[in-house]
C-alpha positions in Angstrom: 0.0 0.0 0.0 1.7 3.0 -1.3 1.2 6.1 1.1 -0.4 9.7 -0.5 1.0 12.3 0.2 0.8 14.1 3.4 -0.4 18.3 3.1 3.2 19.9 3.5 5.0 22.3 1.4 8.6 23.0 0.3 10.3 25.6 0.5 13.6 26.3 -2.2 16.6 28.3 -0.5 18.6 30.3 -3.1 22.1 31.6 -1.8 23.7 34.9 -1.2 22.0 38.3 -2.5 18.9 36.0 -3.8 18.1 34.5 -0.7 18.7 37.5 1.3 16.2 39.4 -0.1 13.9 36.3 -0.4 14.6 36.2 3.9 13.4 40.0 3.9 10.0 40.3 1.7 9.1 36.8 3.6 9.6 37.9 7.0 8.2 41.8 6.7 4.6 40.2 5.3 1.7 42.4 6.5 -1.5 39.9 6.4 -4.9 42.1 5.4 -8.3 40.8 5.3 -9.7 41.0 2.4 -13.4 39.8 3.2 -15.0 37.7 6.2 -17.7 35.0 5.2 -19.8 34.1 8.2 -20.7 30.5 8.1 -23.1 30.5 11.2 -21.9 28.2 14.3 -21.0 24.7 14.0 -24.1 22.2 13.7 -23.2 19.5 17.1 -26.4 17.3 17.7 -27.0 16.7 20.9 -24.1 17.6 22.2 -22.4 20.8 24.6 -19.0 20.5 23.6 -16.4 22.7 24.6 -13.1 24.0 22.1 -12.8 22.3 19.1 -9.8 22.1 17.0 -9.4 20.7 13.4 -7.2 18.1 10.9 -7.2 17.3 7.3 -8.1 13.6 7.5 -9.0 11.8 4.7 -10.4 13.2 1.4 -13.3 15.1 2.5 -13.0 14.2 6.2 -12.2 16.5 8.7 -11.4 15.0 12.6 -12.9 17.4 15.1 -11.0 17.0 18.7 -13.5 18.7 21.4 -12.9 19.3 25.0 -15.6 18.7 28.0 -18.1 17.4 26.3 -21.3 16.5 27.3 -25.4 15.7 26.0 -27.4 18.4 25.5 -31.2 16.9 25.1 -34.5 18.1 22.6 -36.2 19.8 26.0 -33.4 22.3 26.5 -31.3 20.5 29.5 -27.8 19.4 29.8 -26.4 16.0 31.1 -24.7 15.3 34.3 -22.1 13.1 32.6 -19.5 14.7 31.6 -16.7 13.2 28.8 -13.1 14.9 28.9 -12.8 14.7 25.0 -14.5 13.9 22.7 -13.8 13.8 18.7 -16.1 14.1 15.2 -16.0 14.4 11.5 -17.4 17.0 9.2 -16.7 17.4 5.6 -15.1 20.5 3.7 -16.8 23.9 4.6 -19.1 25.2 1.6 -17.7 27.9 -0.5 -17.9 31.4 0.8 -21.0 31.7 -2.1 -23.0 29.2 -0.6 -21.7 29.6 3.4 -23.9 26.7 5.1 -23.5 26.1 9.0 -21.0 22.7 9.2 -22.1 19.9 10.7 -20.1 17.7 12.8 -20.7 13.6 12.6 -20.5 11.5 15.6 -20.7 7.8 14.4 -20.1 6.7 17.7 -22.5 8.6 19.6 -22.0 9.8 22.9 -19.8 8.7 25.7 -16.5 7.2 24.6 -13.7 8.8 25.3 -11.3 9.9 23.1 -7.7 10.1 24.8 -8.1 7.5 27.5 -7.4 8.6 31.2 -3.7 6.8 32.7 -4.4 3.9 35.6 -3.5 7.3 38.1 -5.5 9.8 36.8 -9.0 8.3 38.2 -10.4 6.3 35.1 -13.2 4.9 36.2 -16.4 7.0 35.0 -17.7 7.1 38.7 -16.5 10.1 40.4 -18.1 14.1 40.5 -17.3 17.1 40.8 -19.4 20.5 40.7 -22.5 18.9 39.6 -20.8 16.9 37.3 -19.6 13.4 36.8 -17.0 10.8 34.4 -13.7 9.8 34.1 -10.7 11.7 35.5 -13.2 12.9 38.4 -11.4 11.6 41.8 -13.0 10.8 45.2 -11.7 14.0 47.0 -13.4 16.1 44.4 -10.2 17.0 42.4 -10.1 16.5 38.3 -7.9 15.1 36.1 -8.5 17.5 33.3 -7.9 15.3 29.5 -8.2 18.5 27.6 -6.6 18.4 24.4 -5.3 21.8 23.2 -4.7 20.5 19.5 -5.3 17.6 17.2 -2.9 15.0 16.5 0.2 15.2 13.9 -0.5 12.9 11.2 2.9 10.9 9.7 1.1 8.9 7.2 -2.1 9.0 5.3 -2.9 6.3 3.2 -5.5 4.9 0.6 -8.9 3.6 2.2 -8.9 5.8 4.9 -5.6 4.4 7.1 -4.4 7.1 9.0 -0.9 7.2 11.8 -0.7 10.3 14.1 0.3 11.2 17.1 -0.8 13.5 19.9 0.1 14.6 23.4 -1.6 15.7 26.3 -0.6 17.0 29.9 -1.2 15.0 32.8 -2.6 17.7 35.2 -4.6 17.5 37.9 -6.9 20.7 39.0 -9.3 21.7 42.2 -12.0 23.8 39.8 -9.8 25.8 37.5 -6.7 25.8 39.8 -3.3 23.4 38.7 -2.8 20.9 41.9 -0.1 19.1 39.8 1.1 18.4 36.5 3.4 15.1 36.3 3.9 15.1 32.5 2.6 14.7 29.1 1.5 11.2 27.4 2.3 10.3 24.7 -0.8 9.1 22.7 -1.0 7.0 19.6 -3.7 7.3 17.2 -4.8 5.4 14.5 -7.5 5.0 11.7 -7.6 1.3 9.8 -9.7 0.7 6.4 -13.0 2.8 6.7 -15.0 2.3 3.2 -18.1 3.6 4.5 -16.2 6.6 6.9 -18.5 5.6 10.1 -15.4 5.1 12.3 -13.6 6.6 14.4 -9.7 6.9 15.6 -8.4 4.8 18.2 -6.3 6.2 20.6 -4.1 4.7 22.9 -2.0 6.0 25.9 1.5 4.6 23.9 3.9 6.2 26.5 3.0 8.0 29.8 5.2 10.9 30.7 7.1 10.9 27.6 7.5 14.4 27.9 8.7 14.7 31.9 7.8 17.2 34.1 10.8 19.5 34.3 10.6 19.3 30.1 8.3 21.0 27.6 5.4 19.3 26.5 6.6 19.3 23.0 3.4 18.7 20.9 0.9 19.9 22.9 0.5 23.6 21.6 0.6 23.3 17.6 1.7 20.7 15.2 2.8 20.9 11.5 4.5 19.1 9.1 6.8 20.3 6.4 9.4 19.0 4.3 9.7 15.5 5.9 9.5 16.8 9.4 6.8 17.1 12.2 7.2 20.1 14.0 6.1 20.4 17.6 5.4 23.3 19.8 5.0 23.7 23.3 4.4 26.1 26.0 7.0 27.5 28.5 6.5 28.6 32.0 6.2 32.2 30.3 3.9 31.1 27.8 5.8 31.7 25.0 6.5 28.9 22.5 9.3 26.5 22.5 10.2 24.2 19.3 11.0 20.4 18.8 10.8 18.5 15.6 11.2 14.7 14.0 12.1 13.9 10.8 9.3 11.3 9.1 11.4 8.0 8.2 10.2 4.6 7.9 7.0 3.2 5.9 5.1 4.2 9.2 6.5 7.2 10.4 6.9 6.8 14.2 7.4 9.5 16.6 8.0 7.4 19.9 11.5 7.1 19.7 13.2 9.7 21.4 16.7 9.5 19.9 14.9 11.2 16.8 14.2 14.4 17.7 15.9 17.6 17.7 15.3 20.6 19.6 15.7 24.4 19.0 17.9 25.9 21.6 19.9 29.3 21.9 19.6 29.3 18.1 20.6 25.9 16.7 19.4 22.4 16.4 20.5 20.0 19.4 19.5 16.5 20.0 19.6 17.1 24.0 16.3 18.0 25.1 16.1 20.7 27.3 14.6 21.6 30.2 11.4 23.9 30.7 13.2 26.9 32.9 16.3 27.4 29.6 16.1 30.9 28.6 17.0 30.1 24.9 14.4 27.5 24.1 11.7 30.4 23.5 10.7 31.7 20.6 10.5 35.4 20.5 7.0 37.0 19.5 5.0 33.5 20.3 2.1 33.2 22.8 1.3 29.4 23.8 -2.4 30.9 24.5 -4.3 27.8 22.2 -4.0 28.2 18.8 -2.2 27.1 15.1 0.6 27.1 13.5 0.6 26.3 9.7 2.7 27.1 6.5 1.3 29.7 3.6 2.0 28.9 0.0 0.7 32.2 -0.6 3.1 34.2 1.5 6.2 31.2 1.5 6.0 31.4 5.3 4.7 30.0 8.3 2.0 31.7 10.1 0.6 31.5 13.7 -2.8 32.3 14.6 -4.3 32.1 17.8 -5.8 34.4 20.7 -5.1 37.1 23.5 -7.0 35.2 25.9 -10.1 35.9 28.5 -12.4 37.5 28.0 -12.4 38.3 24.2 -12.5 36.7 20.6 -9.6 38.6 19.3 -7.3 37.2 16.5 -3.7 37.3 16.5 -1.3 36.5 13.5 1.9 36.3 13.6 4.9 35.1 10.5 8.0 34.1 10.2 10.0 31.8 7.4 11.1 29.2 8.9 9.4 27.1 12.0 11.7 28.4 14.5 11.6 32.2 13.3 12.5 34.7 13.4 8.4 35.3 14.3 7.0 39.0 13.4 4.9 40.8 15.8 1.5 39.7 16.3 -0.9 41.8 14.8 -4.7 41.7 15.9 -6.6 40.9 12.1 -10.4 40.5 13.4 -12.4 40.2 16.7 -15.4 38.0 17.0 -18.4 38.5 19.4 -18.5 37.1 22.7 -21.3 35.4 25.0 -22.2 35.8 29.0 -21.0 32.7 30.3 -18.1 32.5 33.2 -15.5 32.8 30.6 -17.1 34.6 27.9 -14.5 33.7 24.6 -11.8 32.1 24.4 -9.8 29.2 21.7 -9.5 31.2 19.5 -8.2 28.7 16.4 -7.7 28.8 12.8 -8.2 25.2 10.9 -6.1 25.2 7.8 -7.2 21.7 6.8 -10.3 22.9 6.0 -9.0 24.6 3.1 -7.4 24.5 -0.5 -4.2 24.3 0.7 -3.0 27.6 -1.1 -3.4 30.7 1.7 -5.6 32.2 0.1 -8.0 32.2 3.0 -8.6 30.7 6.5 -10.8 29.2 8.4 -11.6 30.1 11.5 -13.8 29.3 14.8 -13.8 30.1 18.5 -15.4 29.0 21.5 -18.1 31.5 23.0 -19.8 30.0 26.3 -23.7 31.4 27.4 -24.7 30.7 31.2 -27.6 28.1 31.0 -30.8 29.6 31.9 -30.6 29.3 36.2 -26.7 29.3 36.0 -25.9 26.2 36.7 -23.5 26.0 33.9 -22.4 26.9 30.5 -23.8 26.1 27.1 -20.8 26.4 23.9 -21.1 27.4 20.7 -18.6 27.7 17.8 -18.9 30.0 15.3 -17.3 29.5 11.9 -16.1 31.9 9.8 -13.9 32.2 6.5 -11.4 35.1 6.5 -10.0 35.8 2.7 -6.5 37.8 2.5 -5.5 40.7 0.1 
C-alpha cells in the first residue's frame, strides 16, 4: 500500500543576494483581510462541547478533537455526565457563495472517550465534581482535566482511509480551575484502519505516559505541522511563549516514539539534547502558547501563527515568520469576534487550515463562545465558523 501524500510544502533556499532578499520580503509580510464570510456556528447534535480544533483527514474528512463534552437533550437541558474529550467528523466547509452552518458527525454517539485517562489519573467513570460526573473525576473532588489543546500530527495518510498520528496531552490535575499538579505529558498513539463507508472513528491509545517529563516542555501539545519530511512540535514555556521540537518522518510508518529522533531548537541551533522547561533560549520570541495554530502559507512562502489574546475576548492574532523556528513578526490583531455571558465569555481562539485549499488564500476560523444556561448552573458552547479571505 503505497502512502499519499501528506499536506506539506517545500520551501527552495537560493544563496547569497537572492536569498537574502527572499529572507526579507518573507519575514516583513503584513497579512490584510480581504473579506469575512460568516458561516453561522457549528451544527453539534446533541451535544455541549467545549473547544474544538481541526485536521485534514482523509479526502473530505475532517477529525474534530472537542474538550468537555457533554449531551445536551430536545427539551433544552444538559447531562450530568460529563466526557473529557470527545472527537467528530465534518466534511469540507461550503464555498464562501453558498456559506452553510457545518455539521459535525459522531458515528459513535455519545460517551466514549477519546484520549483515554492513565491507571493514576482516576479512570473509572464514577466520580463528580461541581455537579458533574465521568472519568478523571477523583474521590476528593479534584479533576484530572484530558483536555486536548490540539489535534494529532498525522505521519502517514494512506488509501482507504488508514491514518498514523500522534498527539500529546498534559497529565494535570486541577481543584476547579486551579493546577494541583502536573506530572507530564502522554504520549498518545492514534490510529484509523480501512473505513469504506467513513462511520469510524480513531483509536487512541496511551503509547507512553510521561514521555515528555515534568521538568521538560510538553513538545506537541501547543501546535503541530509538518513540512518538508519533518513534524514540527510546539509547546508552551513557563512564560507562555512557544518553545520548538521536531522529527524527521522516516520509515513506511513514520513513528514519533522514539526519542533519539528528535531535535530541539535551543539558543539558536538544532540539538538532539532535550532541554529543560526553565532554559532561557528554548523560547521563541513574538509566540504566545495561548491555544492556537501554526501552519505554512503557499501564498506568503512562510509560516503563520494564529491564535488568541485570551479571556475574555474573541480577538485574533497573526503572527509570520520563514522558517518554524523564526524569526516570528509581531502579532498583529486581524479580526475580533463576538463574545457570549458565560463564566468565561471567549476564548480558543483557532484557525483550521485543513479545512481549506491548501493555497493561503484564505482561513478558516472558529472560537469558543460560552452562554450561562438559563438558572446558571453551567455553560452552554457554541462555535462560530467563519472564512477570513487575504489581500
Amino acid at each position: 500500500m503505497s502512502p499519499l501524500p501528506l499536506r506539506s510544502a517545500f520551501v527552495l533556499f537560493a544563496c547569497g543576494t537572492a536569498f537574502a532578499a527572499s529572507l526579507e520580503a518573507r519575514t516583513t509580510i503584513t497579512p490584510t483581510v480581504a473579506k469575512v464570510t460568516e458561516y453561522g456556528n457549528l451544527i453539534d447534535p446533541g451535544l455541549n462541547r467545549d473547544s474544538c480544533s481541526s485536521t485534514y483527514w482523509a479526502p473530505n474528512k475532517v477529525l474534530w478533537v472537542c474538550r468537555d463534552t457533554q449531551q445536551a437533550f430536545k427539551n433544552g437541558t444538559i447531562g450530568a455526565v460529563l466526557v473529557a474529550n470527545t472527537v467528530s467528523y465534518s466534511t469540507m466547509p461550503s464555498p464562501p457563495s453558498d456559506p452553510n452552518p457545518l455539521l459535525l458527525h459522531t458515528p459513535q454517539g455519545y460517551g466514549p472517550l477519546f484520549y483515554p485517562f492513565n491507571a493514576d489519573e482516576c479512570p473509572a467513570p464514577t466520580g463528580c465534581g461541581e455537579g458533574v460526573c465521568g472519568a478523571g473525576f477523583c474521590a476528593d473532588g479534584t479533576r484530572w482535566v484530558g483536555w486536548p489543546d490540539t489535534t494529532p500530527v498525522v505521519t502517514l495518510r494512506a488509501p482507504l482511509g488508514v491514518v498514523n498520528a500522534y498527539g500529546w496531552m498534559a497529565q494535570q490535575r486541577l481543584t476547579g480551575l486551579e493546577v494541583l499538579n502536573q506530572t507530564g505529558w502522554t504520549l498518545y498513539h492514534v490510529t484509523s484502519g480501512i473505513d469504506l463507508l467513513g462511520n469510524s472513528i480513531p483509536k487512541a491509545v496511551s503509547q507512553i505516559e510521561s514521555f515528555w517529563k515534568v521538568d521538560q516542555i510538553g513538545y506537541g501539545t501547543a501546535a503541530n505541522l509538518v513540512h518538508d519530511g519533518y513534524a514540527y512540535l510546539y509547546g508552551a514555556t513557563p512564560g507562555r511563549r512557544l518553545a520548538l521540537a521536531r522529527a524527521p518522518l522516516i520509515g513506511a510508518i513514520p513513528s514519533l516514539e522514539d526519542h533519539s529522533i528528535y531535535e530541539y531548537w535551543v539558543n539558536g541551533k538544532w540539538t538532539h539534547t532535550a532541554p529543560v522547561s526553565s532554559d532561557p533560549t528554548i523560547v521563541l520570541e513574538n509566540t504566545s502558547a495561548i491555544q492556537g495554530t501554526i501552519y505554512y502559507s503557499p501564498k506568503w512562502k512562510s509560516f503563520v501563527s494564529i491564535g488568541g489574546d485570551g479571556f475574555p475576548d474573541a480577538n485574533f492574532i497573526i503572527s509570520t515568520a520563514p522558517n518554524p523556528e523564526g524569526p516570528w513578526s509581531t502579532p498583529v490583531q486581524f479580526y475580533s469576534g463576538s463574545i457570549g455571558n458565560g463564566t468565561l465569555p471567549a476564548y480558543s481562539a483557532i484557525a483550521h487550515p485543513g479545512m481549506t485549499d491548501g493555497t493561503g488564500d484564505y482561513i478558516m476560523l472558529t472560537w469558543t463562545k460560552t452562554f450561562l444556561y438559563p438558572g446558571g448552573e453551567f455553560n452552554v458552547y457554541e462555535a462560530p465558523l467563519i472564512r477570513v479571505d487575504w489581500k
